[in-house]
Every structure is written in structure tokens, then in C-alpha cells.
Backbone as a printed PyTorch tensor [residue, N CA C, xyz], in Angstrom:
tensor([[[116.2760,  92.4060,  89.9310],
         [116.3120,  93.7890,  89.4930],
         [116.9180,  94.6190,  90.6200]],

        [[117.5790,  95.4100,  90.0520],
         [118.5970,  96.5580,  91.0250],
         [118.2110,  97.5800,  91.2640]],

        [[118.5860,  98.6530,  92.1170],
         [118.5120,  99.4800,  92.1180],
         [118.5880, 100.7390,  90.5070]],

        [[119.8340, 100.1200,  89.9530],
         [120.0350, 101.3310,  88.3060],
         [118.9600, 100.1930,  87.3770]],

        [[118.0030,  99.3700,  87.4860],
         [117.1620,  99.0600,  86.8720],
         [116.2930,  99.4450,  87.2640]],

        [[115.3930,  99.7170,  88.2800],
         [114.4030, 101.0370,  89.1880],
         [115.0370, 102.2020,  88.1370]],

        [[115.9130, 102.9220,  88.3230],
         [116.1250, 104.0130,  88.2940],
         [115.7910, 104.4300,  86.2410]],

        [[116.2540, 102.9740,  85.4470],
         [116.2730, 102.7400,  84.0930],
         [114.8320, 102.6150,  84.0460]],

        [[114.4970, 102.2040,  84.2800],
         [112.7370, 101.8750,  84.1410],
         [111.4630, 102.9380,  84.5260]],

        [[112.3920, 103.6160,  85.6330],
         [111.1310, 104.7660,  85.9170],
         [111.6400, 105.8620,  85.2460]],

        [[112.9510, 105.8180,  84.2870],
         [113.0840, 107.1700,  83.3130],
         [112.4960, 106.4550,  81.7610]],

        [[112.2050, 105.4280,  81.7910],
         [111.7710, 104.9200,  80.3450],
         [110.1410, 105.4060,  80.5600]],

        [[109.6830, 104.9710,  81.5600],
         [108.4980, 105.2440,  82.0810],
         [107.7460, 106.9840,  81.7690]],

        [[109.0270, 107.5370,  82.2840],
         [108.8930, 108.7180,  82.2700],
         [108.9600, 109.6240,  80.4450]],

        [[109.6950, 108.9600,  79.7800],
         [110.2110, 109.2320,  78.5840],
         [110.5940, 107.5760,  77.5050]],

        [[109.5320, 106.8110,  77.1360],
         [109.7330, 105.9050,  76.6450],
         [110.9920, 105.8670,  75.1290]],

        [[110.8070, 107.1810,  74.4880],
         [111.0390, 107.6050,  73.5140],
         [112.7470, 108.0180,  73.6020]],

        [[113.0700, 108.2060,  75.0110],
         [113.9990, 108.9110,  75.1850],
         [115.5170, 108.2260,  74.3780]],

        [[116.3430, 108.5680,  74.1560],
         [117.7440, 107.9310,  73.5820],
         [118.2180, 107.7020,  74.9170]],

        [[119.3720, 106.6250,  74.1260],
         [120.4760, 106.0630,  74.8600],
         [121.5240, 106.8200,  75.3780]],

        [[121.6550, 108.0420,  74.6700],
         [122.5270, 109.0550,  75.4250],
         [122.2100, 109.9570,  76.1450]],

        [[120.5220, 110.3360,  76.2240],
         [120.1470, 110.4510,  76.9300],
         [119.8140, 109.8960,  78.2710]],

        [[119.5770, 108.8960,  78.1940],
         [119.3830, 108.2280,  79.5000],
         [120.5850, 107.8990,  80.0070]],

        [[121.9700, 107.7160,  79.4440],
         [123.2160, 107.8050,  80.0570],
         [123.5260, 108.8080,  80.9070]],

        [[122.9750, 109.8570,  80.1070],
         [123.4340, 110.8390,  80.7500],
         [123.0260, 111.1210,  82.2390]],

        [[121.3980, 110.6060,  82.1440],
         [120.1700, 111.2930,  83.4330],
         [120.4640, 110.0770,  84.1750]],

        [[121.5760, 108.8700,  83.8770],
         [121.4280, 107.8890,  84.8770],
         [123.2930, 107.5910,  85.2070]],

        [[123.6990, 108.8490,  84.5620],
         [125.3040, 108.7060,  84.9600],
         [125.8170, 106.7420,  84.6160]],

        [[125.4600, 106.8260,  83.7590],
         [125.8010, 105.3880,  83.0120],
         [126.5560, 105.5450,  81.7030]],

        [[127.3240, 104.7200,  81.2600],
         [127.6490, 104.6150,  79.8530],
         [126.7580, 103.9940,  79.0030]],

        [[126.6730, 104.2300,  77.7520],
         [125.8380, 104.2100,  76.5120],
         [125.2810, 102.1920,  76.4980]],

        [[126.8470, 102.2480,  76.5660],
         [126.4590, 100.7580,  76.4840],
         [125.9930,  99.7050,  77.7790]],

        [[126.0410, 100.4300,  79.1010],
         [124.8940,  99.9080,  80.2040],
         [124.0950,  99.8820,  80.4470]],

        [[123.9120, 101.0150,  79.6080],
         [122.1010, 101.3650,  78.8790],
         [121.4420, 100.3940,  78.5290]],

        [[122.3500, 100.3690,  77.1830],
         [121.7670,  99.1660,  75.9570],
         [121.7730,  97.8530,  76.8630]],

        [[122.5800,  97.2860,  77.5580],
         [122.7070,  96.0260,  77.9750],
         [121.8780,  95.9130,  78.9430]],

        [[121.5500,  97.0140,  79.8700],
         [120.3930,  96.7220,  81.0570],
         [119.3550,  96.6830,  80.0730]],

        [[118.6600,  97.0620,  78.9090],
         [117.6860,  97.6560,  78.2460],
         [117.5580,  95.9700,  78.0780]],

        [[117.9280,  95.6650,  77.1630],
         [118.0230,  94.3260,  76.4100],
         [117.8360,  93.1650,  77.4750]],

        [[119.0780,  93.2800,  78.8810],
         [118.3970,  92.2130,  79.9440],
         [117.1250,  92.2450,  80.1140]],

        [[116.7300,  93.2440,  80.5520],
         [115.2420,  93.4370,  81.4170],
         [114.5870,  92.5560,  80.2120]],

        [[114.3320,  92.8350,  78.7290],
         [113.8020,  92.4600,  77.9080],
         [113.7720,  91.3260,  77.8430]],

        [[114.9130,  90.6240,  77.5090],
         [115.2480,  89.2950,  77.6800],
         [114.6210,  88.5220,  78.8000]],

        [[114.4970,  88.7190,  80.2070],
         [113.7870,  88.4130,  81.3840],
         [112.4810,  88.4360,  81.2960]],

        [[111.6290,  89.3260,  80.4470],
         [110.7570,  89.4310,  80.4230],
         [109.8810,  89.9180,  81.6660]],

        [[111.0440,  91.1600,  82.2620],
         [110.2520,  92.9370,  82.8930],
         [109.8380,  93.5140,  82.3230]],

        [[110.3560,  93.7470,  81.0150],
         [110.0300,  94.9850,  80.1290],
         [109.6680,  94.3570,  79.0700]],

        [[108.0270,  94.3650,  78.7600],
         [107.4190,  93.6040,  77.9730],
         [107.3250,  94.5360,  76.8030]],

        [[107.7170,  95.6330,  76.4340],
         [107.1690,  96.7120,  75.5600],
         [107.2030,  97.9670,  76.0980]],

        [[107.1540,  98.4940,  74.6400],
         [107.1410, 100.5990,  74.9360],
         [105.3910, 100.6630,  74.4510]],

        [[105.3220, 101.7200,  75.1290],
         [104.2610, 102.3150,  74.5550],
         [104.0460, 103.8690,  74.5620]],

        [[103.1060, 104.6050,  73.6130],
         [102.7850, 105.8750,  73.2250],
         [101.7550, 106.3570,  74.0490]],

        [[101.4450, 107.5610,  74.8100],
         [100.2410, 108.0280,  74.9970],
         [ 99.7690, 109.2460,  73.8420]],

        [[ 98.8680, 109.2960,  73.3360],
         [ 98.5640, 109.9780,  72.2010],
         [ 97.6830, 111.1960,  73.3650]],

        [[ 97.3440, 112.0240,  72.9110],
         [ 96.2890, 113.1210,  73.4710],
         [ 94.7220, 112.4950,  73.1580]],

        [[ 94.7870, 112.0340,  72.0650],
         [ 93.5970, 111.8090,  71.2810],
         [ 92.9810, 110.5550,  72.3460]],

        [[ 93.9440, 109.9620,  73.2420],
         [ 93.7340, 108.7260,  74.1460],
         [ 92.5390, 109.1750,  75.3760]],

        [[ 93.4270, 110.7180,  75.9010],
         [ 92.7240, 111.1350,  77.0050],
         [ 91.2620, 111.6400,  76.6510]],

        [[ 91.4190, 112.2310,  75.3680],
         [ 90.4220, 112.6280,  75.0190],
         [ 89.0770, 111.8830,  74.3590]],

        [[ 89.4180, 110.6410,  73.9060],
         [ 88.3510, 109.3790,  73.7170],
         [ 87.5190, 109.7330,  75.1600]],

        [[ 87.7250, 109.4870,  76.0860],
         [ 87.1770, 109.4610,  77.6000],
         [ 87.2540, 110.6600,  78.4920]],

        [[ 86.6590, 111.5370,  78.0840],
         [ 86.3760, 113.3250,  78.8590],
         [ 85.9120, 112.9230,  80.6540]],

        [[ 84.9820, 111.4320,  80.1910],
         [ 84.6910, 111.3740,  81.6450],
         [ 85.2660, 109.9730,  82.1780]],

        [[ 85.7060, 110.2650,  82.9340],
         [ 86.6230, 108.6870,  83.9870],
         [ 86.3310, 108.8430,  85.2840]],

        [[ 86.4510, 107.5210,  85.8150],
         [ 86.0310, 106.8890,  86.8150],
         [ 86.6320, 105.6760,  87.4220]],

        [[ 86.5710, 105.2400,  88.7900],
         [ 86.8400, 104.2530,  89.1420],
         [ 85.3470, 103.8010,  89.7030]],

        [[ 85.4040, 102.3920,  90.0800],
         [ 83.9690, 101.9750,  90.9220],
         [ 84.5450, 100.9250,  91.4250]],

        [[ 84.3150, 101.1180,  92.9930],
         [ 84.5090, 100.0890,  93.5360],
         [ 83.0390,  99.2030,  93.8910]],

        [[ 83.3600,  98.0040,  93.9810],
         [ 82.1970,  96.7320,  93.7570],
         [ 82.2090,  95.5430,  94.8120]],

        [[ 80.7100,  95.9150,  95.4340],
         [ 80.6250,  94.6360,  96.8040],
         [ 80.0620,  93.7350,  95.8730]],

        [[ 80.4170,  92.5590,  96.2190],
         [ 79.5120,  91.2650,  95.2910],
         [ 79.2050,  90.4060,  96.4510]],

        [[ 77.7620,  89.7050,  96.2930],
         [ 77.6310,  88.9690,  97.5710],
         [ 77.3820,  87.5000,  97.0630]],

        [[ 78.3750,  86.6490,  98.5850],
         [ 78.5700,  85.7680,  98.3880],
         [ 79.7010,  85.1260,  96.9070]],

        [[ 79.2040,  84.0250,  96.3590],
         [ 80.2280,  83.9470,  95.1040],
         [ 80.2500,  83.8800,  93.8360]],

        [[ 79.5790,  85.1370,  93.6880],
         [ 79.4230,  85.2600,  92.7570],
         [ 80.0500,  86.1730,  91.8260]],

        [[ 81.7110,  86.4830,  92.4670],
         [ 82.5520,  87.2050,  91.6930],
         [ 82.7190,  86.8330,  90.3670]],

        [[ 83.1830,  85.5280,  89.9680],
         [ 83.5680,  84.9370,  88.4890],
         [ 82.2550,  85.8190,  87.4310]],

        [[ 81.6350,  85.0220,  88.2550],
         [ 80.1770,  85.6250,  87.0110],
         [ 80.0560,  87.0160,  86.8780]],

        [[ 80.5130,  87.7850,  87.7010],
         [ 79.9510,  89.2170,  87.9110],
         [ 81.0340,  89.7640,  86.5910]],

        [[ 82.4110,  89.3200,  87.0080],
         [ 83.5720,  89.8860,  86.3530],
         [ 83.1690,  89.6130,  84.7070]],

        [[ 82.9810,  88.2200,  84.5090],
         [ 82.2840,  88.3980,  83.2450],
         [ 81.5090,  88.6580,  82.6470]],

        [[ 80.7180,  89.4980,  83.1400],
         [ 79.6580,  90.2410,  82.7270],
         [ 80.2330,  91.7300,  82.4970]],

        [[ 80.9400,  92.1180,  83.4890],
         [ 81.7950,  93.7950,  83.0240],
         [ 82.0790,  93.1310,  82.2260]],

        [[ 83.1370,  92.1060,  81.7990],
         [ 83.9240,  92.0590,  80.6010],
         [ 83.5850,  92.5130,  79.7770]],

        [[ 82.1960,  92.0140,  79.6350],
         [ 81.6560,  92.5570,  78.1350],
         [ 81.1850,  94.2040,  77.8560]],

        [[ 81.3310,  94.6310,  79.0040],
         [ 81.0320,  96.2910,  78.7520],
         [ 81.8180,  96.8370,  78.0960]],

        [[ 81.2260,  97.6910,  76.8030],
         [ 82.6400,  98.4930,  76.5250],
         [ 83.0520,  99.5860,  77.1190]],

        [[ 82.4080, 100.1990,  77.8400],
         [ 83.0650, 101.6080,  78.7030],
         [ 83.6140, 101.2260,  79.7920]],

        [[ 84.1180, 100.2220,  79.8150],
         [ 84.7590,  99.8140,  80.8630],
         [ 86.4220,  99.1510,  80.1910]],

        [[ 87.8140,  99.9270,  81.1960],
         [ 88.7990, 100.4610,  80.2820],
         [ 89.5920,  99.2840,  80.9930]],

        [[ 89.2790,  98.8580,  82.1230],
         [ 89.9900,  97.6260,  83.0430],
         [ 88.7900,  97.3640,  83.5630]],

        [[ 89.1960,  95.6220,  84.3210],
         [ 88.3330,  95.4140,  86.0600],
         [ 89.7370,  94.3900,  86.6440]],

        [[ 89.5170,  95.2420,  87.7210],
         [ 90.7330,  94.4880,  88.7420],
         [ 90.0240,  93.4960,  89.9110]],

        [[ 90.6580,  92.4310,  89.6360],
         [ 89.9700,  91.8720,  91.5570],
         [ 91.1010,  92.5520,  92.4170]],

        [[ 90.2490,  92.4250,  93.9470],
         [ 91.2650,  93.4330,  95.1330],
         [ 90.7080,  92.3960,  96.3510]],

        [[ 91.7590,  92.7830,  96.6920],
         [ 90.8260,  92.2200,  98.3650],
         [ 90.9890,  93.7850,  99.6140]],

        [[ 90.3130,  93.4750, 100.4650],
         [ 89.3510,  94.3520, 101.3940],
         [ 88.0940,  94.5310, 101.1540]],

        [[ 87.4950,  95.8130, 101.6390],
         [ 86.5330,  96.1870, 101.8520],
         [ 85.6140,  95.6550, 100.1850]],

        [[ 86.5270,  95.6620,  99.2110],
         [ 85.6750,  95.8520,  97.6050],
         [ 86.3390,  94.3380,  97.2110]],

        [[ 85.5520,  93.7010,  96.0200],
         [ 85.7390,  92.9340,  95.9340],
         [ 87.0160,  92.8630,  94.4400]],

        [[ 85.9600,  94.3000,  93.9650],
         [ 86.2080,  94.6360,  92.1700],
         [ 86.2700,  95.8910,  92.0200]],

        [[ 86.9610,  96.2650,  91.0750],
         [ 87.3670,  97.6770,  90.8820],
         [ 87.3340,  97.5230,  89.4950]],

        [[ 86.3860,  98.9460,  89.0510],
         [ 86.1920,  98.8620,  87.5010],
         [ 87.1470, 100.3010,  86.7380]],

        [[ 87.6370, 100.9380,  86.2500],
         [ 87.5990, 101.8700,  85.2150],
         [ 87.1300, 102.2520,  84.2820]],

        [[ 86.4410, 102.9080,  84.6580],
         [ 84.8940, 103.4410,  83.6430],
         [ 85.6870, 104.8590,  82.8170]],

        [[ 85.4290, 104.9250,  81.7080],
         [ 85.5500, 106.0850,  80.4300],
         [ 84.5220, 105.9930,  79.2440]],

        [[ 83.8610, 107.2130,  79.6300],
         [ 82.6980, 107.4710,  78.9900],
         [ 82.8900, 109.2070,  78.2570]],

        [[ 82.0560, 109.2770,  77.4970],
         [ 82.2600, 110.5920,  77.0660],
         [ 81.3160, 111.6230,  77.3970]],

        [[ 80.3000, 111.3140,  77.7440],
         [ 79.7480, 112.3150,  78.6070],
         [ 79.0050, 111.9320,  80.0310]],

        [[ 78.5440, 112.6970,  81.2980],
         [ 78.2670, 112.4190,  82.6830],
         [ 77.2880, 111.6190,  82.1270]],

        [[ 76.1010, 111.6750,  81.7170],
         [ 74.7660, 111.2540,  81.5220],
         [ 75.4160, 109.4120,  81.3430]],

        [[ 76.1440, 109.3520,  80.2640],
         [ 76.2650, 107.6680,  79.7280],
         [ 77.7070, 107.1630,  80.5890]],

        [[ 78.1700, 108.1630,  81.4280],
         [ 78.8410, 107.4580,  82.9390],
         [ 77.6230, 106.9670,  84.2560]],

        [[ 76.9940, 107.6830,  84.3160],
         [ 75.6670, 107.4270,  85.1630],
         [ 74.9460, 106.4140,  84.6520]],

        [[ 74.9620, 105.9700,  83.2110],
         [ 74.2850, 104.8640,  82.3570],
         [ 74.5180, 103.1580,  82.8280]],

        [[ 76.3600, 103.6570,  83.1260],
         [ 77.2760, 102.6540,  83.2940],
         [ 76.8150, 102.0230,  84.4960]],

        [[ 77.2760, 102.8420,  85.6290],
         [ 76.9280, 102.8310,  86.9170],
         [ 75.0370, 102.8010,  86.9390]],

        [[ 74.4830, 102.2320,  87.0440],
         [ 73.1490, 102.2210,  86.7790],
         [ 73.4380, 100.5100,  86.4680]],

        [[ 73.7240,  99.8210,  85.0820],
         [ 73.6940,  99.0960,  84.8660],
         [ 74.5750,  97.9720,  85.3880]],

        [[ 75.7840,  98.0320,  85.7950],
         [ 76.6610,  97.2360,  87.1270],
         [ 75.7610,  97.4310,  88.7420]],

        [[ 75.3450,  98.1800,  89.1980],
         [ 74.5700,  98.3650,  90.1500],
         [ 73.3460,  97.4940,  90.2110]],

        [[ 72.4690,  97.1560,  88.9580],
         [ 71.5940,  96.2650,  88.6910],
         [ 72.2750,  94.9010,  88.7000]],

        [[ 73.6280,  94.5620,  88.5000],
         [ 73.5770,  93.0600,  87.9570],
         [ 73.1510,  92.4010,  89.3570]],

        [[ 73.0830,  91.1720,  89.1070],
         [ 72.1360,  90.6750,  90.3110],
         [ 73.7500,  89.7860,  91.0700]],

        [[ 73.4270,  90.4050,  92.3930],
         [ 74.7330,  89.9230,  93.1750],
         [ 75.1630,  91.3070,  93.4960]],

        [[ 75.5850,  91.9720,  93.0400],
         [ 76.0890,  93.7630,  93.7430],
         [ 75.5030,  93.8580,  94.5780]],

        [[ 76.2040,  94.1570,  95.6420],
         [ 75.3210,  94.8570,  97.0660],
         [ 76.1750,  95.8140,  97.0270]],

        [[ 77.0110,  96.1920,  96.6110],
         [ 77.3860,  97.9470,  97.0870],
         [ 78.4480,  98.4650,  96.4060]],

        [[ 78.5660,  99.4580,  96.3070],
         [ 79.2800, 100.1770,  95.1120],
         [ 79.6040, 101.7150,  95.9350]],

        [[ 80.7640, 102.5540,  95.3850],
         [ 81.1220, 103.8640,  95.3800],
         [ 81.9580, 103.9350,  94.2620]],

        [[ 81.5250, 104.9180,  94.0910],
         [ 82.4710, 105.7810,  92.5800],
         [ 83.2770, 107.0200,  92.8710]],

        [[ 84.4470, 106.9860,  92.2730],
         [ 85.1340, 108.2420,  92.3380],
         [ 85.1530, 108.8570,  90.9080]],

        [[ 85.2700, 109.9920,  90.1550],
         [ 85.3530, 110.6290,  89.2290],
         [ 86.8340, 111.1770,  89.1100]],

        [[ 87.4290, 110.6450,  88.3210],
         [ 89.1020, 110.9230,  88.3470],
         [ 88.9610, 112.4530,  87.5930]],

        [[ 89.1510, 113.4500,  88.1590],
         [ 89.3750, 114.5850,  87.7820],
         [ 90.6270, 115.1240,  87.0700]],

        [[ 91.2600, 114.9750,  87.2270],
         [ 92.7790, 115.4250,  86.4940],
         [ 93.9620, 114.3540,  86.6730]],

        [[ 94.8810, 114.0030,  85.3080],
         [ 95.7370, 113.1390,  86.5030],
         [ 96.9270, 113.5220,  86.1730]],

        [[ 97.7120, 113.2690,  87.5830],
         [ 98.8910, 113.9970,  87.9950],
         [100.3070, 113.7710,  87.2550]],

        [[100.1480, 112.1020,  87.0490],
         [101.3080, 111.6930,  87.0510],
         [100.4990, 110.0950,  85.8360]],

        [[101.0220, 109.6310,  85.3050],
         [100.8250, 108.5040,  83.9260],
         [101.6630, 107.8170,  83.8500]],

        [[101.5030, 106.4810,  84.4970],
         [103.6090, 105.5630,  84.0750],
         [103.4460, 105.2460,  82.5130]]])
């Protein structure tokens, strides 16, 4: 991947919806370098799909969160499958440093975000946890 595939990808990103003459235009390309970078990437399997953000998306989840997650000793596998099964939980990432696991929590009100966090805090193996409350967000790829 190139540089005018960076540049194709973070305006699709930006505008999934957008046309081909549009993006010619915002990437000083012709119509049809468009289409043909569009279709490589695809073909390669970079660009797995478009997708929509609806309003109705942000608004399922009024309250969001991240949580980061100490697990002691090894008992990550098990832990992870146990979030799995949560439903207010929107991802879980493994990480390495300080955390082991990183959750994304979306809940609809504080009380049954505190519910969440309450009940990952109990599973047996957590030794330590911090939460951030994602307040507004800036930017959405």
C-alpha cells in the first residue's frame, strides 16, 4: 500500500458514501484510478467493506466507556471468555503493558455502567482495573 492508497482510504474513511468523482477530485486522481485503486485494495483484501454510522448507533449507548483489566497470573483465556458473554460490552481487546485487557463498555444509563464494572471487577482473577468514561468523540474512522 502507497502513499495515494493512505490518502484513498482515509477519505473513504472519512466519507464512505462519497463518489468517484468526488474522490477524484479531493485526491487529484482520475475517475478511473479511483475505481482501480478501489477494486485492488478489495481484491487484496485491505478493504474488507463499507460501512454506515446511523445516529440511532450513538444513541443505543448514552453511556461509554473503556476499562482497562489486570488479570493475575493465567488466567487471561478464561477471563476473556467470560466478557464475551456480556452484552454491554461493545469489544475486548488483549494489549500488552501495564493492562492485560481492554473492554468497551455501552450502557444506557450510569447506574447499569457501574453494574458492568462491579461485575468484571468480581470475576475471580482481576486484580485491578481503571475506567475512563468516553465523553464526546472527536473524530470516528
Amino acid at each position: 500500500m502507497d502513499e495515494t492508497d493512505a490518502r484513498l482510504i482515509s477519505a473513504l474513511r472519512h466519507d464512505a458514501r462519497a463518489s468517484l468523482s468526488d474522490l477524484s477530485l479531493s485526491l487529484g486522481l482520475s475517475r478511473t484510478t479511483v475505481r482501480s485503486r478501489i477494486d485492488k485494495l478489495k481484491a487484496r483484501g485491505d478493504i474488507l467493506g463499507f460501512s454506515v454510522v446511523l445516529r440511532e448507533d450513538t444513541l443505543r449507548d448514552p453511556v461509554r466507556g473503556l476499562m482497562m483489566i489486570g488479570i493475575e497470573g493465567r488466567g487471561t483465556e478464561r477471563i476473556i471468555r467470560q466478557l464475551q458473554g456480556m452484552s454491554e460490552l461493545r469489544a475486548v481487546y488483549s494489549t500488552n503493558g501495564r493492562w492485560d485487557v481492554i473492554v468497551e463498555i455501552g450502557t444506557d444509563t450510569l447506574e447499569s455502567f457501574d453494574a458492568v464494572l462491579f461485575r468484571i471487577r468480581a470475576l475471580d482473577g482481576v486484580v485491578a482495573s481503571e475506567t475512563s468514561l468516553l465523553l464526546s468523540t472527536r473524530k470516528s474512522a
